[in-house]
C-alpha positions in Angstrom: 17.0 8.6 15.1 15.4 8.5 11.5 13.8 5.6 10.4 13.6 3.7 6.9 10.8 1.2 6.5 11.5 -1.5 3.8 8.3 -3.1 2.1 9.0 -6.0 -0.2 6.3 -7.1 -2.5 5.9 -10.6 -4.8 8.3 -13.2 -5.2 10.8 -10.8 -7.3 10.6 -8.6 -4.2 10.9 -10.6 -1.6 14.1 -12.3 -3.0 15.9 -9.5 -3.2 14.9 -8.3 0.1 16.4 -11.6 1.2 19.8 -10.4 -0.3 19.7 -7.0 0.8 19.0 -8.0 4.5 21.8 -10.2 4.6 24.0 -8.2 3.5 22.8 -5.2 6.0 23.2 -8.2 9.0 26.6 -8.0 7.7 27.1 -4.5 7.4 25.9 -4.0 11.1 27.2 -7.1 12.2 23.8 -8.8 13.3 24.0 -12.4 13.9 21.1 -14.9 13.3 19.8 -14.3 16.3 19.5 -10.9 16.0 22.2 -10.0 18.6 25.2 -7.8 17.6 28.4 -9.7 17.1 30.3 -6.2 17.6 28.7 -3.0 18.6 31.5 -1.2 17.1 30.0 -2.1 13.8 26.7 -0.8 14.8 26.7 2.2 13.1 23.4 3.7 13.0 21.6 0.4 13.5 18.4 1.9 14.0 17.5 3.1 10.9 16.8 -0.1 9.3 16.1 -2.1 12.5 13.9 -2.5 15.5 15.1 -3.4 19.0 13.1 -6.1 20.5 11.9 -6.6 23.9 14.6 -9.5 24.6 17.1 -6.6 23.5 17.5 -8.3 20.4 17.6 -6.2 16.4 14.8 -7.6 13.6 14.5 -5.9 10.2 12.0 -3.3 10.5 10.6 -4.5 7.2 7.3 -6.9 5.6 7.5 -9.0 3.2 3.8 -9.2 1.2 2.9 -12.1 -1.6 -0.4 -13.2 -2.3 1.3 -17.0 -3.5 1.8 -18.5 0.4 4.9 -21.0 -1.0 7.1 -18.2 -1.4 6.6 -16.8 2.2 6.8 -20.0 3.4 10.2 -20.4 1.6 11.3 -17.6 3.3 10.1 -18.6 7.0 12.6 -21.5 6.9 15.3 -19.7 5.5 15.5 -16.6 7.4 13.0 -17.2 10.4 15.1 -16.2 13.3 15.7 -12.6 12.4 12.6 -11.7 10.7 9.7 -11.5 12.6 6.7 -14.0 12.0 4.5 -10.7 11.9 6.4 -9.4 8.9 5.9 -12.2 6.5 2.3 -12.0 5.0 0.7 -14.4 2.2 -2.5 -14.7 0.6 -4.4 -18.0 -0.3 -3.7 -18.0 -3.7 -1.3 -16.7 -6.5 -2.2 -13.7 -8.9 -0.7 -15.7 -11.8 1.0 -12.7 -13.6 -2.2 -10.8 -14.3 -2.5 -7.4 -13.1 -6.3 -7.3 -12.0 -6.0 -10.4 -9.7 -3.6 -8.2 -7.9 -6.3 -5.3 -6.9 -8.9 -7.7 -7.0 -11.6 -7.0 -4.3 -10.4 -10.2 -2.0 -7.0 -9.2 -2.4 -8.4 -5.9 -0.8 -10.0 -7.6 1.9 -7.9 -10.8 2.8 -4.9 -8.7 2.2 -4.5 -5.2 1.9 -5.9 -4.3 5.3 -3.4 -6.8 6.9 -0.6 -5.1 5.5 -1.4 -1.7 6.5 -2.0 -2.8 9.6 1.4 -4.3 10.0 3.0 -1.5 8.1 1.0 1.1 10.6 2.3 -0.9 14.3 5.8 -0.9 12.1 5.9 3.1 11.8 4.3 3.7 15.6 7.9 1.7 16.6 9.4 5.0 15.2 10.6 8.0 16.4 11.2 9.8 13.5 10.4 7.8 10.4 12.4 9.4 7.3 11.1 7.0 4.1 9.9 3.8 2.7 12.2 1.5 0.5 9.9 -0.5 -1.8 10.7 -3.3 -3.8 9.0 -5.0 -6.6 8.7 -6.3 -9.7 6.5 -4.9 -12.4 6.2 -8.0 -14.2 4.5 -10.7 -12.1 1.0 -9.9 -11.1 1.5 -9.4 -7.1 4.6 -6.8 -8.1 2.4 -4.9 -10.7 -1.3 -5.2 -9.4 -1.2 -5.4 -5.6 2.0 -3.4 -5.7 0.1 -0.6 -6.9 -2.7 -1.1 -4.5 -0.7 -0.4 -1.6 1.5 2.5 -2.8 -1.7 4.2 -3.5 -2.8 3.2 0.2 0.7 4.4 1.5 0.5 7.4 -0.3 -3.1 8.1 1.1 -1.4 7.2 4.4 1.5 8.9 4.8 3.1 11.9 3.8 6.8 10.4 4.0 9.2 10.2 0.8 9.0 6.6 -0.8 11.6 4.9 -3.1 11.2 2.4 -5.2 14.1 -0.1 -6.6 11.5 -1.6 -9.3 12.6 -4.4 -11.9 11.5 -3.6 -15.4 10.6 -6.5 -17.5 13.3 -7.1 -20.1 12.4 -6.5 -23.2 12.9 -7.5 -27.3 12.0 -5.5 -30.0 10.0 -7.3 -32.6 9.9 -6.8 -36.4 7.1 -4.7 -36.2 9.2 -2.4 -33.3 7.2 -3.3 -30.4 9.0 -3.8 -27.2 7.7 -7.6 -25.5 8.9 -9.5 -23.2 12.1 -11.2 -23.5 12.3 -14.7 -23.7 15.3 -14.8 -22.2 14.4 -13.9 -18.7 10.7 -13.7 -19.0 8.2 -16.2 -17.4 5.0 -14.8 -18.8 4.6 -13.1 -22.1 1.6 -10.5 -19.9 5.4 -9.2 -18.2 5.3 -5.8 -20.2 1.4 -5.3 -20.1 1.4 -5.4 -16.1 4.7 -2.9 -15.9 2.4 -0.5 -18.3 -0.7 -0.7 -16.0 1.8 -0.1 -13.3 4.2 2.6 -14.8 1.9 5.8 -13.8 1.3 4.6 -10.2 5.4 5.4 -10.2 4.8 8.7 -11.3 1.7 9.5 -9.2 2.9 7.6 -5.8 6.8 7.2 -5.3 9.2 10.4 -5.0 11.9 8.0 -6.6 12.3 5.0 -9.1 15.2 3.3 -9.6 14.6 1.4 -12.7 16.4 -2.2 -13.0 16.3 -3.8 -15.7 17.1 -8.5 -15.9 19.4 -8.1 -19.0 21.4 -5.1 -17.8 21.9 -6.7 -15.0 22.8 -9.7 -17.0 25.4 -7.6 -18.7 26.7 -6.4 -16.1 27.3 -9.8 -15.3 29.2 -11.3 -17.5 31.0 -8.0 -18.8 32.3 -6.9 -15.4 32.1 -9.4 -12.6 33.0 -12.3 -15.1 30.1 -14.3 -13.8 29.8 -17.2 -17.5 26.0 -17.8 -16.4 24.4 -15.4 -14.3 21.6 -16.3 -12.7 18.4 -15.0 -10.3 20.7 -15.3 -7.5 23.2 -13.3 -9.3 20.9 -10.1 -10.1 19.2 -10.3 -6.3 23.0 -9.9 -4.9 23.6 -7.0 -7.3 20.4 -5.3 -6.5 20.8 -5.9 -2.9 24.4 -4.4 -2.6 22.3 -1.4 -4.4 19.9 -0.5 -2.1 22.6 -1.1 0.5 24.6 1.5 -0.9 21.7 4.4 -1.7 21.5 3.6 2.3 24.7 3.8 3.8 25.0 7.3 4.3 22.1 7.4 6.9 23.3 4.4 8.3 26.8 5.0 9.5 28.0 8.1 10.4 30.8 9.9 8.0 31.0 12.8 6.2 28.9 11.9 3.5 26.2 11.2 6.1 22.4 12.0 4.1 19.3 11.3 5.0 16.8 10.0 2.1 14.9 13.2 1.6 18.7 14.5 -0.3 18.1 12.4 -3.0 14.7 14.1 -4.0 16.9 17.5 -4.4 20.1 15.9 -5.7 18.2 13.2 -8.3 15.4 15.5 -9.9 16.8 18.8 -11.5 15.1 22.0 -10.5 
């Protein structure tokens, strides 16, 4: 068995983690309470999930923001197949700027308990084949603390590591400079943290998937006929994704692949 660990980081993150794990509960048919409604529809359940010691599945994933409410949010919502363990917060939130993110307490109260998490979740493994990382390079805990920890997991571990990152949609100005869109932006700082964030991409993931809010919005209302698209539109799309880059180590076919193909098959030699 080859392992996938998913890390989802900030609010933007962890929402779309939300989608993409309940689609995967779906997929292998896991039930609320992590038992298997039909192990026919198993597949490969392994790769994404752990089996607990009450012979039960949980999502072998952690979900990471340093604003508690949205962590707490997610406890209610989806506390009976996630482990407690895997949902970290810190005290405060980095408020969309970059440095609060790899700020020196951020380090302390929350880096290290990460790693540790992230470290018992990879000794569960037999064979672990890749982290799944998902962020936003907007907000401040996607841009700044997300960049603290790929540089720890690249330190870490020599594993491949994709990242499904959401770009901050942009507007050109008169004077031609790409800012943040109204439209879908909460902070006008959005483009300034995705810069301080793009080379840690290049220097720490094998592969970026860039999303971007207003293709997604397009997508939207072009091809799915959706009027308003909102949030909860773009996490569904995302999710459905990530599900899809993963399905061929997750049930067996002949298009079976582990993640390691798409370093060869993405990136021209």
């Amino acid at each position: 068995m080859r392992e996938v660990v998913t890390i989802c980081i900030g609010q933007a993150g962890g929402q779309v983690g939300k989608s993409f794990w309940e689609l995967a509960c779906l997929e292998h048919g896991v039930q609320n309470d992590g038992t298997l409604l039909d192990e026919k529809c198993a597949g490969s359940i392994g790769t994404l999930y752990s089996e607990s010691k009450e012979e039960t599945w949980e999502p072998r994933t952690l979900f990471v923001d340093l604003d508690p409410e949205p962590i707490e949010a997610l406890q209610k919502s989806a506390a009976s197949i996630l482990n407690p363990a895997s949902l970290i917060s810190g005290k405060k939130s980095a408020g969309h700027i970059f440095s609060r993110g790899r700020s020196e307490s951020v380090r302390k109260e929350v880096l290290n308990v990460a790693l540790d998490r992230i470290r018992a979740l990879v000794d569960q493994c037999e064979c672990l084949q890749s982290f799944i990382i998902l962020n936003s390079l907007g907000g401040g805990t996607g841009s700044g603390f997300g960049s603290l920890l790929l540089e720890s997991l690249s330190k870490n571990y020599r594993k491949p590591k994709t990242g499904f990152h959401i770009f901050p949609s942009c507007a050109e100005s008169s004077s031609n400079f790409c800012s943040s869109s109204p439209e879908f932006s909460s902070s006008t700082l959005e483009s300034y943290n995705a810069m301080l964030h793009a080379h840690t991409l290049t220097d720490h993931t094998d592969t970026s998937v860039v999303l971007g809010n207003t293709a997604i919005y397009d997508i939207c209302r072009s091809s799915l006929g959706v009027t308003r698209p909102g949030y909860g539109n773009f996490n569904e799309i995302i999710g459905q994704l990530i599900s899809a880059s993963t399905l061929g180590s997750r049930f067996d076919s002949a298009l079976s692949v582990q993640s390691s193909y798409f370093l060869t098959a993405d990136v021209s030699q």
